[in-house]
Each structure stands twice: as C-alpha cells, then as structure tokens.
N, C-alpha and C positions, 0 to 999 in steps of 0.2 A: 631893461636889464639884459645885458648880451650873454648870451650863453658861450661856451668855451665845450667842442669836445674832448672828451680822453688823447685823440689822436693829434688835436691842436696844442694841447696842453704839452702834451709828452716835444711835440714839435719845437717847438717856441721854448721849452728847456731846454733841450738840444742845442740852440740856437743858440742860445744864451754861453751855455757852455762853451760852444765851439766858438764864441765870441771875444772868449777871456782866455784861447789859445787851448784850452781840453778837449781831450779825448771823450767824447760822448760814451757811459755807458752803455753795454752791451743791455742793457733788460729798460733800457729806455731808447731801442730800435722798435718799429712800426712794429714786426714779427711777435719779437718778447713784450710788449704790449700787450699785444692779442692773449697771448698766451699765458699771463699772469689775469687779464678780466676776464678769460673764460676758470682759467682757476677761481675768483675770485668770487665768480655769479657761481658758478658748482660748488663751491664751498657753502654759500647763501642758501640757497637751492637744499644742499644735503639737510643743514641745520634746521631749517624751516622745516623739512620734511619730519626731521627728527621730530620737533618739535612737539607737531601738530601730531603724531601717532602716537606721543607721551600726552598729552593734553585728551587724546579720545580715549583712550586706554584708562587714565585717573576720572575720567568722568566715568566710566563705565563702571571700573571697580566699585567708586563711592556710590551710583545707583544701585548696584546690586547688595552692597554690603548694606544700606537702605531700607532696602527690599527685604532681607535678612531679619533684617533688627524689627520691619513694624509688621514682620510675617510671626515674629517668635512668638509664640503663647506664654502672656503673660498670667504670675501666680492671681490667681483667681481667688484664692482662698489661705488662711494662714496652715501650713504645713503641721497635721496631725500625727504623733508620737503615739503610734497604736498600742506601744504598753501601758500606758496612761487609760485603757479602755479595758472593758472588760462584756464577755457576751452575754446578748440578753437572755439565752437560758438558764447561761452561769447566775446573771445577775438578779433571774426570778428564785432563783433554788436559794441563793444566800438572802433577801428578801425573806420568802418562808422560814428559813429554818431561825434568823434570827429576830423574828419578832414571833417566834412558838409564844402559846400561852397569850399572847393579848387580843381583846376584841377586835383588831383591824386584821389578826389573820382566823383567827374564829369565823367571822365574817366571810371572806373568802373560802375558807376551806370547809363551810357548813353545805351538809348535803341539802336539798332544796326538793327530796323526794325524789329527782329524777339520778338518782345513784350514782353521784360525780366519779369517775375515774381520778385517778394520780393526774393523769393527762392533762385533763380538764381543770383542778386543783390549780396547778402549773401556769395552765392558759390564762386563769384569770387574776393570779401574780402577774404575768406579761403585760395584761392589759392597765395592770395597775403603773407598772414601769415607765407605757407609754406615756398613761395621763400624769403622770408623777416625775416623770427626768426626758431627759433632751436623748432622743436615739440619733444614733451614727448609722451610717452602711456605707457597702458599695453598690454601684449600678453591676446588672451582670457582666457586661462588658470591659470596667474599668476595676482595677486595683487600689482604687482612691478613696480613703474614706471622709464622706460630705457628711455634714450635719442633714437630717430628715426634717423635713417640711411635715409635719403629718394635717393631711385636711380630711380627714373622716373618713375616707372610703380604705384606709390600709388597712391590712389585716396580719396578725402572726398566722403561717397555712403552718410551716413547719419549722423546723429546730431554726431561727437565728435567720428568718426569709421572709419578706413581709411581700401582699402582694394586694392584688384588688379583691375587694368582696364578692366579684362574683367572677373571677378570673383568677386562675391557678398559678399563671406565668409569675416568676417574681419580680419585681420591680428592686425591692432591696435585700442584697445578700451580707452575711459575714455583720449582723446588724449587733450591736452594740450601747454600753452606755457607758461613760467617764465616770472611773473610778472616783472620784472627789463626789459627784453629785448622788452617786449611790450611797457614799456613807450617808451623807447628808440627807439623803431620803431615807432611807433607814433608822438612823437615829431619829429622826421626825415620829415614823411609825411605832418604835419599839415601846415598849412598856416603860414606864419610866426610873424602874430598878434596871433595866436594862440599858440604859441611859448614864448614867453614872460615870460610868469608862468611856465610853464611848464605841461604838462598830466602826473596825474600818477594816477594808477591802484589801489591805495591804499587806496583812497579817491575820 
C-alpha cells in the first residue's frame, strides 16, 4: 500500500487545481500547511491532555468517595427512644411500692436479722429487676444506650451504675429498663387484686 504524505497530498491538489486553470488556495501553500498540522496536533495534544487529567481526577474522586462510604460506621443496633425507658432506681421503687402487701415483696423486704437498711431493701428490688427484665445502659464513655449482656459478675455499686464485683469502676451508667417490660413484670408480681386494672408505668 503506498503511503501519500500531508505535503504530497496538499501538492498533487495544488496540481490538480492549477491544472484546470486555478488559483491554488492560500492555506493549501507548503507554509499554511505546516501551520494548520501543527494547530491540528496542539489541538489533539490539548484534548488528550484534557482528557486524561478528567479521567485521573473522577478516578480519584470515586476512590475516595469509596473510601468514605466503607469507612462510614454503619448502625450496629436498632436506634433506642430513651423515653420509652425508665431508671432502674426509679424502676426498683415503683416495683416495691406497687406490689406492697404481697408475698414476693414481703420476701424481699423481710429483715433476715442482719437489720436490712432502706438501702439494702432497694438493692435487692434491683437485683430482682436484673433477673426479671432486660437492662439497658451506656458505656462510660458513650451516650448510646445498648442492651446489657448481663454474665454474672455485674453488680448495682450505686444509684443506676453497674460494675464488677470486685471492681468499683463502672462498666454501665444511666442503666435502665423499658417501660413495656416493667409493667409486665409488675403485673406478673402483684397480688392478684392488684392485677385487675392493670400497673403501667405510663401513668
């Protein structure tokens, strides 16, 4: 196959032209040749250029936007409505007061000879709470409130703070139990004239 260059090309039109008695254009001279292929490759050249710095740039974007998306912390847990909860001091004290008068708080509140304080009374409402309803908290550090794991070694130290049995530090604060499952434990407990209407936590 014979190749033809730009400069042959242009020539041999020329030729042609001036063949059939015309005046060869100006921008098909050797010179304006030159000078429309070097536009022509700088045009190419720019475009290209353009190109390839839009093409690194949307790669880039897309990997970091990427990056973004599988850095984001995703919800881990179903998003808890803290009015919906209620504390577990609060929820030891309404416990007590509304199952007064039956054997499961007789029980609890019988002195045992060692001279139980209010305190004490209170405490072991708590403990009843734990083995009785699902506790909530936060970690000290976090504003979040998670459902409690409880595997035997927590303890209530103080007011709505659970921590290790032989360790003071707390593990869970701002501890809690859902309102739904305390009636429901409650009612469970109460006496059964007390039982009637029903206890809820709501009113």
């Amino acid at each position: 196959m014979i190749q033809v260059s730009p400069h042959e090309a242009v020539s041999n039109l020329s030729q042609w032209i001036n063949f059939f008695g015309l005046d060869s254009p100006s921008f098909l001279m050797p010179k304006s040749v030159d000078t429309i292929a070097s536009a022509i490759l700088f045009g190419i050249s720019a475009i290209s250029l353009i190109y390839l710095l839009y093409s690194v740039l949307k790669n880039k974007l897309k990997r970091s936007s990427h990056k973004i998306e599988k850095n984001s912390p995703e919800p881990s847990e179903e998003i808890i409505e803290e009015d919906e909860y209620i504390l577990l001091d609060v929820a030891a004290r309404i416990l007590y007061e509304k199952t007064e008068g039956t054997e499961f708080n007789k029980q609890l509140s019988a002195n045992y000879g060692d001279g139980a304080a209010h305190e004490q009374i209170m405490q072991r409402f708590t403990y009843s709470l734990m083995t009785g309803c699902k506790l909530y908290g936060k970690t000290p550090l976090s504003s979040i409130l998670r459902p409690i794991e409880l595997d035997g070694g927590l303890r209530p130290r103080s007011k709505n703070i659970l921590s290790r049995q032989y360790d003071n530090t707390p593990v869970y604060i701002d501890v809690c139990v859902e309102k739904k499952n305390l009636d429901e434990y409650v009612n469970e407990k109460a006496a059964p004239e007390d039982t009637k209407g029903g206890y809820s936590s709501k009113g």
